[in-house]
N, C-alpha and C positions, 0 to 999 in steps of 0.2 A: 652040123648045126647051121641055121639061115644066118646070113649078115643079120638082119633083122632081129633073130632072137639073141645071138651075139649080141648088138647094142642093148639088146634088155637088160641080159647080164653083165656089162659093163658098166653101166648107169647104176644098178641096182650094187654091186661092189662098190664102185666111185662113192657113194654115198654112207653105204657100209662103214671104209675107212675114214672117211670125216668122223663121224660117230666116233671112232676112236681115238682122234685127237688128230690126225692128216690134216692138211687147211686143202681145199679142191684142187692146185697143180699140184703137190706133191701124191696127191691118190691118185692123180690120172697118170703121171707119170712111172707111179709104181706100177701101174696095171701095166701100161706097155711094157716096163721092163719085165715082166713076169714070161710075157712072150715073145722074147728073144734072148738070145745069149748074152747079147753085150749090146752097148750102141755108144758113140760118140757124144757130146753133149750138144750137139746144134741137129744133130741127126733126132735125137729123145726130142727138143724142141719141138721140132715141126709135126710129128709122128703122136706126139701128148698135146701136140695145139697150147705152148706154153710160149709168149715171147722172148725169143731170144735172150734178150737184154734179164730176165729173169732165170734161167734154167740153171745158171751155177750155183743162184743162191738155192734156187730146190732140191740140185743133187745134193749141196753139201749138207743141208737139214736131211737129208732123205739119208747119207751116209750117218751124220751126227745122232739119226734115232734108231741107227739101224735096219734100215729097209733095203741098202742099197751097199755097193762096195766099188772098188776102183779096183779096174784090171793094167798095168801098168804094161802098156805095150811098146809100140813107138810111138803111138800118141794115148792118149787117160783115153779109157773107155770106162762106163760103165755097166754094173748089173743087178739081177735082184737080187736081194739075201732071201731062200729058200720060206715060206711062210710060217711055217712050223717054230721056227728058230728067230723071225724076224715080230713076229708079234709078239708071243712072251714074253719075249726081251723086253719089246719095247714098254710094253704093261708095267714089266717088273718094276722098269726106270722110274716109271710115271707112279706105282705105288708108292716106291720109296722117297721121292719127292714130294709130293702130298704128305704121306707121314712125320717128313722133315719139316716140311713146312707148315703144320698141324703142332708138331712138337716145340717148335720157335713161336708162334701164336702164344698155344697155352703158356709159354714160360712169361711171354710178354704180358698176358694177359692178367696172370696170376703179380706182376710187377705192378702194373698198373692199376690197379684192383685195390691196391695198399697206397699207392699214391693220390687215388681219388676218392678214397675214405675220407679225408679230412675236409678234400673239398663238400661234399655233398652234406659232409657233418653240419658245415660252416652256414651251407645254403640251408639245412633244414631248421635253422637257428628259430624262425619265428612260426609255432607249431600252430595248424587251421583246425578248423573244431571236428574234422573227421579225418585224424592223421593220423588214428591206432587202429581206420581200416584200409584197405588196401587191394583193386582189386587186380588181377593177375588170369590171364587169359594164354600165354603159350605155356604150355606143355617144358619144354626144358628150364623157364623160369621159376613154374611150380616148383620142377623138380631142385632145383639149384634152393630154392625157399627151405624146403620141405628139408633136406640133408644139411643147411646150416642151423637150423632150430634143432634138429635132431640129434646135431655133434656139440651143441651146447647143454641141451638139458640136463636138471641136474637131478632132479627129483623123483617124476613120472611123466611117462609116456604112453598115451593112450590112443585108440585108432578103429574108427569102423573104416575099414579096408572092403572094395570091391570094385571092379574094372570098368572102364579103363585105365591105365595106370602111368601115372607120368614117371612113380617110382613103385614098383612092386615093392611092400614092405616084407614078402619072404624071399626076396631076390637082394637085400639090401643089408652090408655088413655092419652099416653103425646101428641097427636095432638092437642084434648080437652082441653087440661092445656095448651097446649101454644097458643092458640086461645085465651082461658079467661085472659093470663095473658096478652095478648097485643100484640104478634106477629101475624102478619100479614098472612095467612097460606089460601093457595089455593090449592084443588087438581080436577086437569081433570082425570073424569074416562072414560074409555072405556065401552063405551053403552051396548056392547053385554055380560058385566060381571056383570050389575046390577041387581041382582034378587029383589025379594019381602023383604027378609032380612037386603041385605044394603040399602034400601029405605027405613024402619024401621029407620034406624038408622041417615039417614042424617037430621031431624027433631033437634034432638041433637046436630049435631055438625053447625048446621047451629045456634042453639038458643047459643053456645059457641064462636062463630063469628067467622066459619069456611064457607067459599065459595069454593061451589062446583059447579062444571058445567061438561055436557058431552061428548063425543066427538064418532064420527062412530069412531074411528082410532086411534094407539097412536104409533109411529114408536119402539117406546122402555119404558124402565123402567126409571122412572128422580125422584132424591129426589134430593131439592135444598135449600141448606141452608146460609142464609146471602148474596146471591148472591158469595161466596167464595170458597166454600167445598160443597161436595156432594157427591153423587154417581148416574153413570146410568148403568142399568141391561141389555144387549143384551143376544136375543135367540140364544141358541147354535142350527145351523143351520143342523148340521150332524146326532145328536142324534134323534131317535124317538120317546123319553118322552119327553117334555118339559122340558128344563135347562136353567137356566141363568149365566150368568158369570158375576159378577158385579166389575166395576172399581170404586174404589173409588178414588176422587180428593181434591185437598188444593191448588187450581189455581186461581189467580184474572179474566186472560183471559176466563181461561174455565168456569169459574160460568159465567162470563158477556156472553159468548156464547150461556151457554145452558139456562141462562134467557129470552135471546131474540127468542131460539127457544118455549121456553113457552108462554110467550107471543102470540108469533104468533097463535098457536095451544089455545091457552085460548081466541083467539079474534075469532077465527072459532068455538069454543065451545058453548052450549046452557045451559041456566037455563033449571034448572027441572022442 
């Protein structure tokens, strides 16, 4: 192999282990060590182009994540840890930390969430003349919307369902739980989104006392809850990925509106 395509390959790894979480002297100096046995720590220095006055704190992160080890002779040398074993590793470390730190969020979040209930209660004290609409643009908000109306409802649930989906309603356990528990819950899907999978699954929510029927068509997205509150999803017509924009509502006229265009649409609709 040329020096020349060597350095290609060098650069092109150095860059590699950034990606995975290295900061630039610690990848450079993992590559050296990878080709030699051992080396010194002022020796790795100049060899990785790392200043001096820096290379202990690199070995010791480079030790601390496992990339690297100490051969304890008459003086610390060090070396690589084997690739195979030394990435893994490190991944594993770095997933389980994330998950931890994912796990401590949500717990904080779910705290805080009950603590700032009262505030925002307090701020919406003095209600503006379009305060029972609402509109709502990301994707995990909808879906956060859409699963606390759904885990309250008490009566009926209703729903032209078709993709894209911030929450799949046949991917979605509190349908099934409020089917079993006694609400009333129908949803019209659009024909050309039924594959082999949610056919699978309507067996289930049909044995839960969930009615489902289908429809060639569905002008928009409709979750309808209590005949009261809801939300409907329109396609943003400009963008060339598919987006929705969803309004959520807390309207007596607009639930009884958009029940009546369910209906309509549920009475053109077919069993499976």
């Amino acid at each position: 192999m040329s020096e020349e395509l060597a350095e290609v390959d060098f650069q092109r790894f150095w860059r590699r282990l950034q990606q995975l979480g290295l900061n630039a002297y610690e990848s450079r100096s993992y590559l050296v060590l990878l080709g030699h046995p051992k080396f010194k720590a002022l020796e790795l220095a100049a060899r990785a182009h790392v200043p001096r006055q820096k290379i202990y704190e690199v070995l010791d992160s480079l030790v601390e994540k496992g990339f690297a080890q100490v051969v304890q002779e008459k003086t610390k040398l060090f070396s690589a840890v084997e690739p195979s074993l030394a990435i893994p590793g490190y991944l594993g470390r770095k997933r389980q930390t994330l998950e931890q730190e994912l796990t401590d969020n949500g717990r904080a979040g779910t705290a805080l969430i009950d603590d700032l209930k009262a505030l925002y209660s307090e701020g919406q004290g003095g209600r503006g003349t379009l305060d029972f609409l609402r509109i709502v643009s990301e994707p995990a908000q909808t879906a956060a919307e859409y699963r606390r109306m759904l885990s309250e409802v008490k009566r009926e649930y209703l729903e032209f369902s078709r993709p894209p989906y911030a929450v799949d309603p046949l991917d979605e356990k509190l349908v099934k739980q409020a089917g079993s528990s006694g609400v009333a819950c129908r949803i019209l899907l659009e024909a050309s989104t039924l594959d082999d999978e949610h056919r699978q699954r309507l067996s289930e929510y049909m044995a839960a006392g969930v009615e489902v029927r289908i429809a060639d068509s569905l002008p928009m997205k409709l979750a309808l809850f209590d005949a009261e509150h809801g939300m409907i999803a329109l396609l943003d017509p400009v963008i060339t990925r598919p987006t929705w924009t969803a309004v959520v509502f807390h309207h007596d006229g607009m639930g009884e509106a958009m029940r009546g265009l369910f209906e309509d649409r549920w009475g053109r609709g077919r069993a499976l």
